[in-house]
TIPAMI-349127 format. One record per residue (C-alpha): residue in one letter; z, y, x. Coordinates in pm, whole numbers, plus 50000, padded with zeros to 5 digits. Each point is the difference from the previous one (the first is absolute). Layout:
% residues N
AZYX;...
***
This chain:
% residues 412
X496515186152427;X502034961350066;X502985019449806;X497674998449726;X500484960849977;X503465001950034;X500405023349674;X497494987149870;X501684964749982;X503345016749893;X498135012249737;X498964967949863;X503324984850074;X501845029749825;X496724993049652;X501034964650046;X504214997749957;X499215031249679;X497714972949857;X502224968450061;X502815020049837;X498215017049680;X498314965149961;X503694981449976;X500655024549771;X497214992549749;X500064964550078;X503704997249954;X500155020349660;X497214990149885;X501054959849996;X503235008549875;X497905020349628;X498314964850001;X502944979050048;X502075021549748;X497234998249750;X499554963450008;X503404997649954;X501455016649677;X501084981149730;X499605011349645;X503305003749754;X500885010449700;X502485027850082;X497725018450193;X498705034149917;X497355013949745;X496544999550201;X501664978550353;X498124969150080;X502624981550229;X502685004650203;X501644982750321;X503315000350156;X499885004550436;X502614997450244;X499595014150319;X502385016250251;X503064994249825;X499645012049658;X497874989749670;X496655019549913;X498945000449611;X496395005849982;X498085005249654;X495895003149981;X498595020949741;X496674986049952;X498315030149859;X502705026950060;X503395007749873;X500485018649685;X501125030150232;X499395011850329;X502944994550263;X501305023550212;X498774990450339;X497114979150072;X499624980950335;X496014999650078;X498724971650208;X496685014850156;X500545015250362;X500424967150116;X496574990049921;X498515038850104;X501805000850338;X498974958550079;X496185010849920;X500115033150203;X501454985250324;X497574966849996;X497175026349955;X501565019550252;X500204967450231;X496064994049902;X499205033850158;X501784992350296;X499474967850132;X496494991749794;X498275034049969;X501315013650357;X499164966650178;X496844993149780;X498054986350344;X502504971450035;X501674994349663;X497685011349741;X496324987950092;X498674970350159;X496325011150059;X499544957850020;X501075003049645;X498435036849896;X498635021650204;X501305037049907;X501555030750155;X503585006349888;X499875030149757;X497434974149826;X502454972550007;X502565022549884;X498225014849736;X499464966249851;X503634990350026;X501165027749785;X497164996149754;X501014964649962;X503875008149951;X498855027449697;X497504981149805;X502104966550047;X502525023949788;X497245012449775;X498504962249926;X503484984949894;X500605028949820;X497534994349754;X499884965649996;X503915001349852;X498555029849792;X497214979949855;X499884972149708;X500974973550301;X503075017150076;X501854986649658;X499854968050139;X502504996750224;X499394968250223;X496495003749922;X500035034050164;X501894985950292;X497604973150082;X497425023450042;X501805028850198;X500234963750258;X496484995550014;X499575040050070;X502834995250303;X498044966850142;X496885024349998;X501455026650161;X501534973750257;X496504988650102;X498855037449938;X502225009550284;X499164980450239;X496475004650005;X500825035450065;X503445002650253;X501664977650252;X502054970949875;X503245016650050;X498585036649832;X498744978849714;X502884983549961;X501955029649956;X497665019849793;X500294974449742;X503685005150015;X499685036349998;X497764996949680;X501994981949814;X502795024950070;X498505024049897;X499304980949667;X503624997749963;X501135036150137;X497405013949732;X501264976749732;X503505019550042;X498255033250067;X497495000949753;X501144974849710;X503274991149963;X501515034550071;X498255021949839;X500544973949693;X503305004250058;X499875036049992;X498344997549646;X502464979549857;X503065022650146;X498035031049865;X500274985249655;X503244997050003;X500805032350081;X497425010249712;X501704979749731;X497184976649994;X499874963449958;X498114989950356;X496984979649952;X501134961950135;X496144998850166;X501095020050317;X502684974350064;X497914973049971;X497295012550191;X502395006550300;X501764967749970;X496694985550051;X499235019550312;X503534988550125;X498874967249950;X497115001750202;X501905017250276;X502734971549964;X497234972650126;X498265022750269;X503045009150224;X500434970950182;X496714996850095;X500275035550106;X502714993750268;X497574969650116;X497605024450096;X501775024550147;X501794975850239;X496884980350073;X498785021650289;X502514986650196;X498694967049982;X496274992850065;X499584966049876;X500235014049660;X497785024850026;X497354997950287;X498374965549912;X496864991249841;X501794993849637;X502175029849975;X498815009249667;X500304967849854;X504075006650167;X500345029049833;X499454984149663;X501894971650059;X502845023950077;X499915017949675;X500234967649791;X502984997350181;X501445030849935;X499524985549624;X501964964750062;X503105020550180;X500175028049749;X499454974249716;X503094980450122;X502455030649987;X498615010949681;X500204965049856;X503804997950143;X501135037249879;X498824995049638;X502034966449999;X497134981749951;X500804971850249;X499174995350383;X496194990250035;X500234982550319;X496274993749966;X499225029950126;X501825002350339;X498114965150047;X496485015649913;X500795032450235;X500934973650295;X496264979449960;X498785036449983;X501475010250351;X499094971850145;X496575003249906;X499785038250145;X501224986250284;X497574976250020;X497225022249938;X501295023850263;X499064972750291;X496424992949894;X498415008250199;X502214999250275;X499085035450147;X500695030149884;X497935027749862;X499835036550128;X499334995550369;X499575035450150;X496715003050269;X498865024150253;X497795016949736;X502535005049739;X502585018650259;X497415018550224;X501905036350008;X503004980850085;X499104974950255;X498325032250139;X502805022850002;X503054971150080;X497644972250199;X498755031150252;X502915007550090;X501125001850356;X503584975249919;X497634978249762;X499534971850302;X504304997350046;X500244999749599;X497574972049971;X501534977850248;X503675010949828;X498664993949654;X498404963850124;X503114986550137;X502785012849768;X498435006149658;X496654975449963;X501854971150012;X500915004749591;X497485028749924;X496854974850057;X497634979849787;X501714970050138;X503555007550084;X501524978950260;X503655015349940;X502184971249804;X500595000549624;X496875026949945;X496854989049909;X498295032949834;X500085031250178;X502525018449858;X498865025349731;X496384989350076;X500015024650360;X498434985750265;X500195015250388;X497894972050224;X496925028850121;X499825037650005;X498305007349727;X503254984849776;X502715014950303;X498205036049946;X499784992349613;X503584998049972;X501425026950257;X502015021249765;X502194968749865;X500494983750380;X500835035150077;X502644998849748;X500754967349943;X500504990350379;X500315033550186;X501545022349801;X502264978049865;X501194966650082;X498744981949712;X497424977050150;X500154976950141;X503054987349735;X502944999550197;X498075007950316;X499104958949983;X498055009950308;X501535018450203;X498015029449987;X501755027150277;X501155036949931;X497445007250222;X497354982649823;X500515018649717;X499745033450155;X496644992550130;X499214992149615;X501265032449924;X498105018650272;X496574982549911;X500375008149668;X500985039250040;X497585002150266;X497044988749813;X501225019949691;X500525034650210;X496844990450188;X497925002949662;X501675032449919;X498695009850285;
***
């Protein structure tokens, strides 16, 4: 059953890359629209019903780009639809939920110090959560608020901080960290899915018609953009936060998390700012700075941080992994070549939080974390980083043994 680990971790690593590369995708085209947009100029010579146009350069010849704000008076030959991007980016992270947060819901997804629930519970409430956080926006952009713009915007914030401080009174730090940036995806990936293309598809059907396409479903989907504009960077925040505890595992992390979205508002703002010509606000890389500094500030008080793991919360496996016959030998290995940076104190130079919050100093934490020692140090040569001490080829084969052994001895 260990060669479950192994494929299971390839699994993840193989969810993980088909993510990262869908995600550039979106990302990349979809601040290039914005960018394009903010940039076209108006002139007279340009075509009945186009709103702007912009001349590009980019390898080594000259791109002539028109925007029809509506539509064109005819329908071209070929259209190029931007949407897989967004489909594919939403289906891997989902698919990268399931994996790491659903299939490891013991470690990753509850903290019973937090909540106190069985998995398919905790699960159940994380995909409730991601669907009406979808149904919620929807109809606050559908209702009389939604033709206000900013107005709109400053409340969608106030529902995010909510569902900040929502999430972690129900997950760990690190799961509620990343279900916020999971919900607001899926804000965005069902703005593409279930606004602006199926407005798009109106409009083109029109045209084919011989009908004069109604300018709402443009506007409507440019506002949707918009809102999908602000929200991305905050959205790579989150996603890359679980490798970094002091953002997420500390007494303020909800108070973080909305410091991080406003700003995903003063970066964004600058680009937009300098792509519609509009000047360079400087203002705002100053304001995002004071912001930083006061997450990072917040992320050291108190000192400690949250999410320690206990005898009670691991029992199965400090049962199944602390019972076993090699557990003695892996203790004393794990105390002199790993504890010195995985403690509440480290002693090892230039680290002064355990790294991504995991702690190994008794054997309720050594049994807690079996499968990633067993993959992290003995299956691979990961940990320690470049084997800072010393562990021995044959110290990692007795971390693969204990691990395999306690794992066949349960199948058992």
């Amino acid at each position: 059953m260990y060669e479950y680990a192994i494929a299971w971790e390839w699994l993840a690593f193989a969810a993980r890359w088909f993510h990262v590369i869908t995600a550039i995708a979106w990302i990349g085209s979809s601040f290039y629209f914005i960018a394009l947009d903010l940039g076209l100029v108006k002139r007279p010579h340009l075509p009945a019903g186009a709103y702007g146009e912009e001349w590009q350069v980019h390898g080594g010849g000259f791109y002539h780009i028109q925007k029809y704000l509506v539509a064109p008076a005819q329908m071209p030959e070929h259209l190029t639809w931007f949407k897989y991007e967004s489909y594919f980016t939403w289906i891997s992270g989902f698919l990268m939920l399931c994996i790491v947060y659903y299939g490891g819901a013991d470690l990753f997804l509850i903290d019973r110090h937090v909540l106190d629930i069985s998995p398919p519970v905790a699960i159940l409430i994380s995909l409730a959560s991601l669907a009406l956080g979808w149904v919620a926006y929807d109809l606050l952009c559908k209702s009389p608020l939604g033709r206000n713009t900013w107005g709109l915007m400053a409340v969608l914030y106030v529902v995010l901080v909510f569902m900040a401080w929502g999430y972690t009174q129900l997950f760990t730090g690190r799961a509620a960290f990343l279900h916020l940036g999971a919900f607001t995806a899926t804000i965005m990936s069902a703005n593409v899915f279930m606004i602006i293309i199926p407005n798009q598809k109106i409009v083109v059907a029109d045209l084919i018609a011989g009908r004069v396409p109604d300018p709402k479903y443009g506007q409507v989907a440019k506002q949707r953009s918009l809102h999908n504009n602000y929200l991305t960077l905050p959205v790579i925040f989150f996603m890359l936060s679980n490798h970094y505890p002091l953002s997420f595992g500390t007494q303020f992390n909800w108070v973080i998390a909305a410091l991080v979205f406003l700003m995903g508002v003063t970066i964004r703002h600058w680009f937009n700012t300098t792509h519609a010509r509009k000047g360079r606000p400087t203002w705002t890389w100053i304001v995002t700075v004071i912001l930083f500094i006061l997450i990072m500030w917040l992320s050291t008080v108190p000192k400690l941080l949250t999410g320690e793991t206990d005898t009670a919360t691991v029992a199965p496996a400090f049962q199944q992994f602390a019972g076993d016959p090699h557990f003695p030998a892996v203790k004393q290995l794990v105390s002199t070549r790993c504890s010195m940076c995985h403690a509440a104190e480290p002693v090892y130079e230039g680290i002064v939080r355990p790294p991504k919050g995991v702690m190994l100093e008794n054997d309720a934490e050594i049994a807690a974390h079996a499968r990633e020692i067993y993959i992290q140090a003995g299956r691979s040569h990961a940990m320690p980083p470049g084997n800072i001490t010393d562990i021995t080829p044959d110290e990692r084969k007795l971390l693969v043994a204990w691990f395999e052994s306690a794992v066949e001895g349960k199948t058992q």
